[in-house]
C-alpha positions as CSV (number, residue, x, y, z in Angstrom):
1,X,215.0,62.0,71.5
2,X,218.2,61.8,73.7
3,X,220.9,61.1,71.3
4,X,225.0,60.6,72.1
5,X,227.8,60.9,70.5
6,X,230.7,59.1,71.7
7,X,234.1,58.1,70.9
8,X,236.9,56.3,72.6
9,X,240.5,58.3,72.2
10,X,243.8,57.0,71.8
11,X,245.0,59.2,74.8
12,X,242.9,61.7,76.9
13,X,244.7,64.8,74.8
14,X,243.7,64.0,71.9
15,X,239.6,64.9,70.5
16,X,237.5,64.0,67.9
17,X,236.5,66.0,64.6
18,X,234.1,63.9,63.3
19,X,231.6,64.1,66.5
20,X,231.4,67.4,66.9
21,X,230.9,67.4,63.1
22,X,227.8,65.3,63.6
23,X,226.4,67.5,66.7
24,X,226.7,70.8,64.7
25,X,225.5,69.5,61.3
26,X,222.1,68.0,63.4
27,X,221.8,71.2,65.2
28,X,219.0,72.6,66.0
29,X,216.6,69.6,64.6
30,X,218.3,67.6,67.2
31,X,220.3,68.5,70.1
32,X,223.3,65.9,70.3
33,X,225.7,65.0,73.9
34,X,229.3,64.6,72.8
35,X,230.9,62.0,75.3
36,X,234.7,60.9,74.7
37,X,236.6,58.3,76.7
38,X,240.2,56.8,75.8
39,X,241.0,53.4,74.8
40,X,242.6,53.2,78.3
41,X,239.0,53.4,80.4
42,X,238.0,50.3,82.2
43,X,234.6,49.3,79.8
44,X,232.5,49.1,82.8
45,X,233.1,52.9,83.4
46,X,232.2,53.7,79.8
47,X,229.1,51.6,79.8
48,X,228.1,53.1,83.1
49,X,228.4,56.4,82.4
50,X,226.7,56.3,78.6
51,X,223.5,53.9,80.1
52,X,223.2,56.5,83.3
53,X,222.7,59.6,80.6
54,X,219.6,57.2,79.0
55,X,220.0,57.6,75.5
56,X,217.9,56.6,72.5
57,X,220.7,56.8,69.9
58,X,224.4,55.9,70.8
59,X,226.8,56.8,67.8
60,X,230.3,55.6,68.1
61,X,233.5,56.8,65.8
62,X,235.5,54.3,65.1
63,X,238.9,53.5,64.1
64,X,241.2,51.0,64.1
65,X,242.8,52.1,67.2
66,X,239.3,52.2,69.2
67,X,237.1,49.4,67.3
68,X,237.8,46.4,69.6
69,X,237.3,48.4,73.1
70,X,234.3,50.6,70.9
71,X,232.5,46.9,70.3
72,X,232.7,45.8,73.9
73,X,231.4,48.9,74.7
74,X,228.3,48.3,72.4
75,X,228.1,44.5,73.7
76,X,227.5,45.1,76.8
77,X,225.0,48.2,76.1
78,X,222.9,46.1,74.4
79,X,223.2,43.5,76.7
80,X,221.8,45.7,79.3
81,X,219.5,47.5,77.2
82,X,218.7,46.7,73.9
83,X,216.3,49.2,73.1
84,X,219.1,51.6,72.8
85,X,219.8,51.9,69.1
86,X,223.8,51.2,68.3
87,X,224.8,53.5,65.0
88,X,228.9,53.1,64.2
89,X,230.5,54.9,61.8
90,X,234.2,56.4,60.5
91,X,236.6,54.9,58.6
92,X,237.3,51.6,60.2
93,X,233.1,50.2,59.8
94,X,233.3,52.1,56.2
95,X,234.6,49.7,54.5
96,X,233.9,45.6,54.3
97,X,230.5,46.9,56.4
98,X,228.4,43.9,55.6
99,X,230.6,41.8,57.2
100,X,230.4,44.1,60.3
101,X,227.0,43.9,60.2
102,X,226.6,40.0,59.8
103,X,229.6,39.8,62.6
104,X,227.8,41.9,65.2
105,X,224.1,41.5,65.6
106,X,224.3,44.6,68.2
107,X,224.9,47.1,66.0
108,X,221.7,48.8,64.4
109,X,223.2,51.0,61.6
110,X,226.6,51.6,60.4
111,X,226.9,55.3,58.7
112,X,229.8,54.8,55.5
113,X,231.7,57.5,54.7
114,X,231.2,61.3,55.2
115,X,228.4,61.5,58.0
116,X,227.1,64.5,58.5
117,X,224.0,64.3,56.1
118,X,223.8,60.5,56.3
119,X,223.3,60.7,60.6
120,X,221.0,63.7,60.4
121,X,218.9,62.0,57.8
122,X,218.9,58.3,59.8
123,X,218.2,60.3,62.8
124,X,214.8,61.8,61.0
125,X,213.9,58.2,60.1
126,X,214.1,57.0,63.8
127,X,212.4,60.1,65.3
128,X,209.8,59.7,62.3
129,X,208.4,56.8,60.0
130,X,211.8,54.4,59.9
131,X,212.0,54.3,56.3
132,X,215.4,53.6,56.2
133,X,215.7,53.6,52.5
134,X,215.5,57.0,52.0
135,X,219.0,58.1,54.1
136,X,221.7,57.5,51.4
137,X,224.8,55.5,52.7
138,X,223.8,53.3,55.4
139,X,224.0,49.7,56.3
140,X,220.8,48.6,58.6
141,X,218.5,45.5,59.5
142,X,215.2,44.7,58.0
143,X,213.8,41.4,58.6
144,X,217.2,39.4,59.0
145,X,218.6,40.9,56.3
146,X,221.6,43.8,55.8
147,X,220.6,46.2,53.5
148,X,223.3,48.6,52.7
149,X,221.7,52.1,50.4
150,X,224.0,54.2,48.2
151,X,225.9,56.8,49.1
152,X,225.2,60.3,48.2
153,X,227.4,63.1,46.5
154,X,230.1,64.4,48.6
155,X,228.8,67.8,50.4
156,X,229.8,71.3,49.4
157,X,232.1,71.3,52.4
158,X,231.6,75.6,52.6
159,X,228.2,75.0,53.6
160,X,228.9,72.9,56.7
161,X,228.7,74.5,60.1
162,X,231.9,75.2,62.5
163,X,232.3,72.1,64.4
164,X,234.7,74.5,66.7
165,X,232.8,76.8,68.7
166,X,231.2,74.0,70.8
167,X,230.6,76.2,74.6
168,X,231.4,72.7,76.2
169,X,235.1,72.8,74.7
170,X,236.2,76.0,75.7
171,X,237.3,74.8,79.1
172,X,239.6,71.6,77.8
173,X,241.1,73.7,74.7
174,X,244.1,75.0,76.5
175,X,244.8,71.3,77.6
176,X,244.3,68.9,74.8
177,X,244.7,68.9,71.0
178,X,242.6,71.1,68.3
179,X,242.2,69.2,65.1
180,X,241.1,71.2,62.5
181,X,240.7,70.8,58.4
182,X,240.7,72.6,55.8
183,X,240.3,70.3,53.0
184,X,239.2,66.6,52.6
185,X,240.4,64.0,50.3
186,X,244.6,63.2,48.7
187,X,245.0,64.1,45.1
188,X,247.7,61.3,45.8
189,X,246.9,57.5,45.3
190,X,249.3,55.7,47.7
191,X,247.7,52.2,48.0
192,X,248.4,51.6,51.8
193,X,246.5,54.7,52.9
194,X,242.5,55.8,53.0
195,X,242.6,58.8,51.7
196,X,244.1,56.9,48.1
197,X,240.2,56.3,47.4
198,X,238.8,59.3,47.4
199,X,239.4,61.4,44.6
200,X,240.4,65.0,44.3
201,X,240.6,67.5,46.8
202,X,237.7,69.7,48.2
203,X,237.9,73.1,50.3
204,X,236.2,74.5,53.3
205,X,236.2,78.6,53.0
206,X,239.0,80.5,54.0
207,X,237.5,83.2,55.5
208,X,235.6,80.9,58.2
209,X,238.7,79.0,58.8
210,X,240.2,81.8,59.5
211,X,237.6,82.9,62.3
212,X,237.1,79.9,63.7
213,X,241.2,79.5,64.4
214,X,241.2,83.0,66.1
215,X,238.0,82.2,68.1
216,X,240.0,79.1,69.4
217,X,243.5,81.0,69.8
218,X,241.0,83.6,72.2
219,X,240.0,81.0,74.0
220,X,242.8,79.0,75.0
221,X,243.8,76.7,72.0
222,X,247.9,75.6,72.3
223,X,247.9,73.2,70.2
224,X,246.1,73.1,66.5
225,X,246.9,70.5,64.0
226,X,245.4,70.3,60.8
227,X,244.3,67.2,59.5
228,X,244.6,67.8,55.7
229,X,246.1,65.0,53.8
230,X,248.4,67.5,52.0
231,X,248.4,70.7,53.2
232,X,251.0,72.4,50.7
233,X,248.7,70.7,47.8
234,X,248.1,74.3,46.5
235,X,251.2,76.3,47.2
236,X,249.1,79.7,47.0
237,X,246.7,78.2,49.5
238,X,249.2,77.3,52.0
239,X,251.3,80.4,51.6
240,X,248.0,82.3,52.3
241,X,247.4,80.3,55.7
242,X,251.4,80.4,56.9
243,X,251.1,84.7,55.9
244,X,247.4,84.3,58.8
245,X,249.0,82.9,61.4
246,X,252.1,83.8,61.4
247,X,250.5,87.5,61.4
248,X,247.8,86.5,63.9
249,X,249.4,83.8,66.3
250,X,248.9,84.2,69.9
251,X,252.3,83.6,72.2
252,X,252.4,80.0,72.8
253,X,250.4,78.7,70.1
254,X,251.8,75.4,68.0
255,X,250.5,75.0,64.6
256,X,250.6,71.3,63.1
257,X,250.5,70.2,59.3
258,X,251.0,67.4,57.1
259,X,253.2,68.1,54.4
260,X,254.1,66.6,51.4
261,X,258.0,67.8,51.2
262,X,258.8,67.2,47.3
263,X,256.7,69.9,45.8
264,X,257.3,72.2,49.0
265,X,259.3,75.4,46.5
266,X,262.6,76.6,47.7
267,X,260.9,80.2,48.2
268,X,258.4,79.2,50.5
269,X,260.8,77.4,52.5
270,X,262.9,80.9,52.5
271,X,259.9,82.7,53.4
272,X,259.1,80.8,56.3
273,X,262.5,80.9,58.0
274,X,262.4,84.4,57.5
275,X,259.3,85.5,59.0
276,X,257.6,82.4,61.3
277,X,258.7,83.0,64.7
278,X,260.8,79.2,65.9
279,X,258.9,76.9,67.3
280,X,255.0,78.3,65.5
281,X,255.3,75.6,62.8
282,X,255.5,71.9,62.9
283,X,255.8,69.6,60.2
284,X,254.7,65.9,59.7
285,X,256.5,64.4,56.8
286,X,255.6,60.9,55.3
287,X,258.6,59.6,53.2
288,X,257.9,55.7,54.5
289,X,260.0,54.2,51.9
290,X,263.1,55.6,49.9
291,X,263.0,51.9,47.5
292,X,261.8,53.6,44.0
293,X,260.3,50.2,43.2
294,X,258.5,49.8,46.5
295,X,256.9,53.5,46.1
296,X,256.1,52.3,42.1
297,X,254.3,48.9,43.7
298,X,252.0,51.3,46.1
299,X,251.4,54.2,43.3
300,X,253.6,56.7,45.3
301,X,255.0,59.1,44.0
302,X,258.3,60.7,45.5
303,X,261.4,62.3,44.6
304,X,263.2,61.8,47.4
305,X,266.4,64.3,46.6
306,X,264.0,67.3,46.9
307,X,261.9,66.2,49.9
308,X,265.8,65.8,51.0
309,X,266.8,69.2,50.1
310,X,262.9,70.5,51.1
311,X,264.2,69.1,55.2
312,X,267.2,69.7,54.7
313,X,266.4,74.0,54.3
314,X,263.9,73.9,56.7
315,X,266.1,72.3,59.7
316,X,269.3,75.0,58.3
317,X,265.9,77.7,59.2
318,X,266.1,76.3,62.8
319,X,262.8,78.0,63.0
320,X,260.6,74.2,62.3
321,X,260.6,70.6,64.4
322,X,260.0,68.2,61.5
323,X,258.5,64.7,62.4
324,X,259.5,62.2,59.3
325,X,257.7,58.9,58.9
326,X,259.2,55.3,57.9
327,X,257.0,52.5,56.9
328,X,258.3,48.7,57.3
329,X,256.8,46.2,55.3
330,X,255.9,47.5,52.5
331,X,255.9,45.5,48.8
332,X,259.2,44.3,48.2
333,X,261.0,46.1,50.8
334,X,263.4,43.5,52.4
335,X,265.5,44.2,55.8
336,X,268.4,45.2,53.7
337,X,266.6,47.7,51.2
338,X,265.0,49.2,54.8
339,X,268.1,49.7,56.4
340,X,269.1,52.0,53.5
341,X,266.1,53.6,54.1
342,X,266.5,53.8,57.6
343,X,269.8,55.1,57.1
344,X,268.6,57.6,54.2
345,X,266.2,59.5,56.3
346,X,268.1,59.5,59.3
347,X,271.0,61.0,57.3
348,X,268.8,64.5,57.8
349,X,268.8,64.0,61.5
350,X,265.0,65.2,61.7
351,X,263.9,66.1,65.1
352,X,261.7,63.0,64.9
353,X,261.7,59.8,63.1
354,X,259.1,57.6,63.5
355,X,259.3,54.2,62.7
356,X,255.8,52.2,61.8
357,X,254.7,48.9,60.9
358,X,252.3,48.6,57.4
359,X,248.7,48.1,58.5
360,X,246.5,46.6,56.1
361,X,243.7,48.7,56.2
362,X,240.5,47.9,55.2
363,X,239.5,49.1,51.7
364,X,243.4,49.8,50.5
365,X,245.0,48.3,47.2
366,X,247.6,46.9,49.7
367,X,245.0,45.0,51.6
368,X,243.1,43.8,48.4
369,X,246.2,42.6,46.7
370,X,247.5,41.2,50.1
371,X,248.0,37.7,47.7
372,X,250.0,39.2,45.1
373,X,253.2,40.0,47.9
374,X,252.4,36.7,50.2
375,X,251.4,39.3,53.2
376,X,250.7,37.9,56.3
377,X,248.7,40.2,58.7
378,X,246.5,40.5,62.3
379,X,243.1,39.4,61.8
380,X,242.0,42.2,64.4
381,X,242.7,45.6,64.4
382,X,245.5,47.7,63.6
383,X,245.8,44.4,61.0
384,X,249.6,45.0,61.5
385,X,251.8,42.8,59.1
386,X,253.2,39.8,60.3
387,X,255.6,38.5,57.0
388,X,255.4,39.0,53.4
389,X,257.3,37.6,50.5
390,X,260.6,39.0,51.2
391,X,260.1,40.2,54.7
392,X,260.0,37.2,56.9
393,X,258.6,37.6,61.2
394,X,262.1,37.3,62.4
395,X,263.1,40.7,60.5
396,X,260.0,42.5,61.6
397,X,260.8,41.3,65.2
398,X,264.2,42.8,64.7
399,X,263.0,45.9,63.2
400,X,260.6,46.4,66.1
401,X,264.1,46.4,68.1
402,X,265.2,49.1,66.5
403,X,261.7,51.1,67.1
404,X,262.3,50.5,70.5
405,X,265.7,52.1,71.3
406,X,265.0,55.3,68.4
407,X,261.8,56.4,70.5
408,X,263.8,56.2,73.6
409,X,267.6,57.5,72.2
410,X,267.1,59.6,69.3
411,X,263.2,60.8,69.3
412,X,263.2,62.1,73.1
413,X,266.8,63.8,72.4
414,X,267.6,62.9,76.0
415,X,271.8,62.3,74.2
416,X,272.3,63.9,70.8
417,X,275.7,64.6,70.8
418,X,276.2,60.6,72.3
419,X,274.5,59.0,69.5
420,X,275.8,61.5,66.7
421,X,278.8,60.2,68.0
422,X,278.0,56.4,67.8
423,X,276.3,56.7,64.4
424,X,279.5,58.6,63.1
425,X,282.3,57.2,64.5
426,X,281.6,53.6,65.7
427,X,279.0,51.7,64.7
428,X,279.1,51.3,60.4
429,X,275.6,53.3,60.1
430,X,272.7,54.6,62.5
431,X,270.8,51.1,61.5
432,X,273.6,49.3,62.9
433,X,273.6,51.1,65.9
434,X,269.7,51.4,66.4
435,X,269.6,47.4,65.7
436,X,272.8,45.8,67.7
437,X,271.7,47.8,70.8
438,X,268.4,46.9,70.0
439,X,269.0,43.4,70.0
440,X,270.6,43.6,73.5
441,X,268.2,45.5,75.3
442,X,265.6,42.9,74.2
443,X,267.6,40.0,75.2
444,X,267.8,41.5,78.7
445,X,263.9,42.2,78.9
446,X,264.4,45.7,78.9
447,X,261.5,46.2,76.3
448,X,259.2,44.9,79.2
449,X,259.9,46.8,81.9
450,X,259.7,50.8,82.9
451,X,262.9,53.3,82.9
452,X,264.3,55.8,85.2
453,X,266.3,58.4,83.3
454,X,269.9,57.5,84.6
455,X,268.5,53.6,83.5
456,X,268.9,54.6,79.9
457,X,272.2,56.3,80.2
458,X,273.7,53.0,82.3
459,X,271.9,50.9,80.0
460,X,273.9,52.4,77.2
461,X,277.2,52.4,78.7
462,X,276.4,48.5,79.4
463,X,275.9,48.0,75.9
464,X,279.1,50.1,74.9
465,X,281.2,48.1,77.4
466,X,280.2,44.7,76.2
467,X,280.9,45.3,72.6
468,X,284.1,47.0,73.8
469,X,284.1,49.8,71.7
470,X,287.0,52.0,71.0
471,X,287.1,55.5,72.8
472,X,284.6,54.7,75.6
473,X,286.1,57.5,77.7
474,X,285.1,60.0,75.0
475,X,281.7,58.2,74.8
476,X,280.9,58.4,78.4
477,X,281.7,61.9,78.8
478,X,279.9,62.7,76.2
479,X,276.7,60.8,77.8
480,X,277.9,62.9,81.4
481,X,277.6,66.3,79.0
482,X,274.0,65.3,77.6
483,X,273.0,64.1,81.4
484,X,274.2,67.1,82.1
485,X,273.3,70.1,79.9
486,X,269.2,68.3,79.5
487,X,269.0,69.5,83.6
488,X,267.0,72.0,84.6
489,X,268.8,71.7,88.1
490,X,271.1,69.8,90.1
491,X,270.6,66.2,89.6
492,X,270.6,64.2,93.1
493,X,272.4,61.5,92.2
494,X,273.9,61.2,89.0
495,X,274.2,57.9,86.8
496,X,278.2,57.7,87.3
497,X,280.3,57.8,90.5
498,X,281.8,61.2,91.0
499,X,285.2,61.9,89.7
500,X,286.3,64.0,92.6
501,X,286.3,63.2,96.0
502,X,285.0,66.7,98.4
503,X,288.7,67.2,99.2
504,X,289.7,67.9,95.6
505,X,286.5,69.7,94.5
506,X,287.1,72.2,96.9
507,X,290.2,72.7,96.2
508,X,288.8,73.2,92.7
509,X,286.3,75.2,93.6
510,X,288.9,77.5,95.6
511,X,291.1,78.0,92.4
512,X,287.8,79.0,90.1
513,X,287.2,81.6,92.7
514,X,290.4,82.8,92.7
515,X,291.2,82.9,88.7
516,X,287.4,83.0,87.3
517,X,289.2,83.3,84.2
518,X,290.0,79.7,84.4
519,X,286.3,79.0,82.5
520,X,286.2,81.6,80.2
521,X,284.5,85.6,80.1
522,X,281.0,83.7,80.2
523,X,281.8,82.6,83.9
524,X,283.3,85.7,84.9
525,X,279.7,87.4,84.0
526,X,278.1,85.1,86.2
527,X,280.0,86.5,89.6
528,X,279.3,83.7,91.3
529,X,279.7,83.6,95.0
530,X,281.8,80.3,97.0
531,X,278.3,79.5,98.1
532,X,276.4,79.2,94.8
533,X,279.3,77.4,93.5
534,X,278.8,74.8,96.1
535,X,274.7,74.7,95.7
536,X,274.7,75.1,92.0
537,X,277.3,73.2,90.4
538,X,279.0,70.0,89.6
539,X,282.6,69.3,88.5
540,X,283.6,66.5,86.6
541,X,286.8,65.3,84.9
542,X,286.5,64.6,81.4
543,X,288.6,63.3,78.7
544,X,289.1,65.0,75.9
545,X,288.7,69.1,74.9
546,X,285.0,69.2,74.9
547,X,284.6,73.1,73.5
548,X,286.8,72.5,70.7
549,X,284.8,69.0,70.0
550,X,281.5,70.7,70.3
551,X,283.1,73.8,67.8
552,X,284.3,71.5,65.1
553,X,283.6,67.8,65.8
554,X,287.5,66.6,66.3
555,X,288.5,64.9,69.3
556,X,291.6,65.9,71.1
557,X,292.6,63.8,74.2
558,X,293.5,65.8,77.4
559,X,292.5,65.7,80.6
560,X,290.0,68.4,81.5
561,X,287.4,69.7,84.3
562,X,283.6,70.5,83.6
563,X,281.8,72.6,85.6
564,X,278.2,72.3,85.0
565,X,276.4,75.5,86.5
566,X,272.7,75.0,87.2
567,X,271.0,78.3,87.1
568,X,268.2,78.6,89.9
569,X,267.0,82.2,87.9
570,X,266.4,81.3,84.3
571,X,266.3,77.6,84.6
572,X,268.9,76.8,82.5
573,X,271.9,74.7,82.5
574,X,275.4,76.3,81.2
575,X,278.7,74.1,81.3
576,X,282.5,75.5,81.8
577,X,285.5,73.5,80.6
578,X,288.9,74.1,81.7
């Protein structure tokens, strides 16, 4: 029997767990194909390629980022042949699965919950007598009726096979993401999120984890993020893991987790900026609200001033990127009480923030007490919120502003010390800022259109000009020193018009050669030559002491010259001041 198994990515970098799950559980009773796509792939191509492989048994993953492209997929399968039986499962079909079923005539079986039993059981039945009755968590079709069975215990997760050591992977490790667990289920019961509804928290073994992370290190692996609701649940646990790989890493391996900060211990913090070499770790961190009654409507729990000073040790480490999450729309959170938020979380300047919308997922308290908080929300997938009692559309539309400019200004750090200057010194908080430029870049259409690098920068300064802001000298030479110092070599044609014409930069130039000393003992060690100076630099005039800013944060105005030397040997930019 010629079975797939077949899911449709969010991007082609990213892979899926839960199939590879399925194809090593069924092993060796049945041999499954593993065929991935993204949500980008014309469904023609998908449809082509899975009807030219002539399978008996399709199984899709589904989610709510794939559902709508995975059901046109299986539309037009069955369309063409319907002897080809459709199975969905994951968590998007897991819950409200009747109505799937009643909805969509061309799907066969829908799998609910943890698979890998369920699918090699259902696949028996189909291979064998079709006594569907006897595979525990299923939804199926028996003479125009949806029956739906119970579902079984939860598995003893040490017994389940490595879904890592698939031969067909090895080539695509060293280019996409690993996902990996360790555990399943959230001893936490946050009401917008999945994991709320299973209780307790189970373990794979250690020991196996353990081997299958250096099998996929030795064979490429870059990037491994874990998928565990809470990795730092047991503090033991994850102080056993950080000890493994810091001790085993290969060079240029990334390591991924979700962490819950506020019961992170101070010592473990110390011990990982002591001994994890920077850049090994990388922390997710959920704080989505900092409104102690919104957290109390959703069941969260949170104590925000130590998953502040949990960041806040970590980032003084320099040794972890932190990625912190923000959630708008929650119950009872109005524009005002998320701007404090905003402004909260951005107040620890984490390498990432990222700002998302509430989705009412499908099985969540959230979604089944929708009535209680007056939420509106998409009928389709992601079920994104549209108002609620005391967030009304127009605020989410402005909030969505905001998301728009922080991906762009603040996540991709294209100009840190430009906006830390903003957010301090002119606008009355980062919200303000994020919001009133924001506002004007989607009343220009900018939100519709693509970007060229020097866009954003003039795009800025457009904004600045308008509102008039005070010091927008200081502003734009501080956007000339990020444009600047984020080159990895001399820009073409930078964003600005040149402050020197070519008679005064060489005479420039001459003097620097003359009295190297001019720019410091750093410059003097470089012993650069009239011709590399030419090739390899720029000069610009600027307005203010930019060393002594950058040292202590105080603006002193005077006239100076920055030279920004481009370095063709270790790809790195280094900038002079007179």
């Amino acid at each position: 029997m010629n079975v797939i198994c077949s899911t449709l990515n969010a991007k082609f970098i990213h892979t899926n767990l839960a199939i590879r799950y399925l194809k090593a559980y069924a092993a060796p009773e049945f041999t499954i194909q593993l065929k991935e796509y993204t949500i980008k792939d014309p469904v023609m191509n998908i449809v082509s390629d899975l009807y030219q492989s002539k399978p008996a048994v399709i199984g899709f993953s589904c989610y709510i980022w794939n559902i709508e492209e995975t059901l046109k997929v299986v539309n037009m399968l069955k369309k063409i042949d319907p002897s080809i039986l459709i199975v969905l499962g994951g968590p998007e079909v897991t819950y409200d699965t009747m109505e799937w079923m009643e909805k969509h005539s061309e799907v066969d079986f829908i799998v609910m919950g943890e698979g890998e039993l369920t699918f090699k059981q259902l696949l028996t039945e189909i291979e064998t007598n079709n006594n569907y009755r006897n595979v525990h968590g299923i939804a199926y079709r028996s003479e125009d009726r949806v029956i739906i069975t119970p579902q079984m215990n939860k598995l003893d997760l040490k017994e389940l096979p490595s879904p890592y050591r698939l031969p067909e992977d090895i080539p695509h490790l060293g280019k996409r993401v690993t996902y990996i667990e360790t555990s399943r289920g959230c001893p936490f019961s946050c009401q917008f999120c999945l994991s709320s509804i299973e209780v307790g928290v189970r373990y794979f073994d250690r020991e196996k984890i353990k081997s299958d992370i250096r099998y996929l290190m030795e064979n490429g692996a870059k990037t491994i993020k874990f998928v565990d609701r809470t990795f730092n649940i047991s503090r033991s646990y994850a102080m056993e893991m950080f000890r493994f790989l810091i001790d085993e890493h290969l060079p240029g391996t990334v390591f991924q987790f979700e962490i819950t900060a506020d019961i992170m211990r101070p010592e473990v913090i110390e011990f990982l900026n002591q001994e994890a070499p920077k850049g090994l770790f990388r922390f997710e961190i959920g704080v989505q609200s900092t409104n102690d009654y919104t957290n109390e409507l959703v069941m969260r729990k949170q104590n925000f001033a130590k998953l502040t000073r949990t960041v806040t040790l970590v980032k003084e480490g320099n040794k972890i990127d932190q990625h912190l999450d923000l959630i708008a729309g929650l119950p009872e959170e109005d524009y005002a009480s998320f701007r404090k938020t905003f402004n909260d979380v951005f107040e620890m300047r984490p390498e990432e923030l990222q700002l998302g919308f509430l989705k009412m997922l499908r099985g969540t308290g959230v979604r089944l007490r929708a009535e209680q908080h007056q939420y509106v929300y998409m009928d389709h997938s992601p079920y994104e919120i549209l108002s609620n009692n005391v967030l009304s559309f127009d605020d989410i539309v402005r909030i969505k502003q905001v998301e728009d400019v922080l991906e762009k200004y603040w996540n991709d750090h294209r100009m840190d010390h430009t906006v830390e200057y903003l957010v301090k010194h002119v606008f009355s908080s980062p919200f303000d800022f994020f919001q009133e430029f924001g506002s004007y870049w989607d009343e220009r259409g900018w939100s519709r259109i693509g970007h060229q690098l020097e866009d954003l920068f003039r795009r800025l300064y457009s904004f600045l000009e308008q509102k008039e802001v005070n010091n927008l000298d200081v502003v734009a030479d501080l956007m000339k020193y990020d444009y600047l110092i984020n080159h990895k070599y001399k820009p073409r044609k930078p964003w600005w018009e040149a402050s020197y014409d070519k008679n005064k930069r060489t005479e420039l130039y001459k003097k620097f050669i003359e009295n190297p000393n001019l720019l410091g003992e750093d410059f003097i060690d470089l012993h650069l030559e009239e011709k590399e100076l030419f090739k390899h630099t720029m000069l610009e005039e600027i307005s203010f002491n930019l060393t002594k800013y950058l040292a202590t944060g105080e603006i002193k105005k005077k006239p100076a010259c920055l030279l920004a030397y481009f370095d063709p040997t270790n790809n790195r930019t280094l900038i002079f001041t007179t």
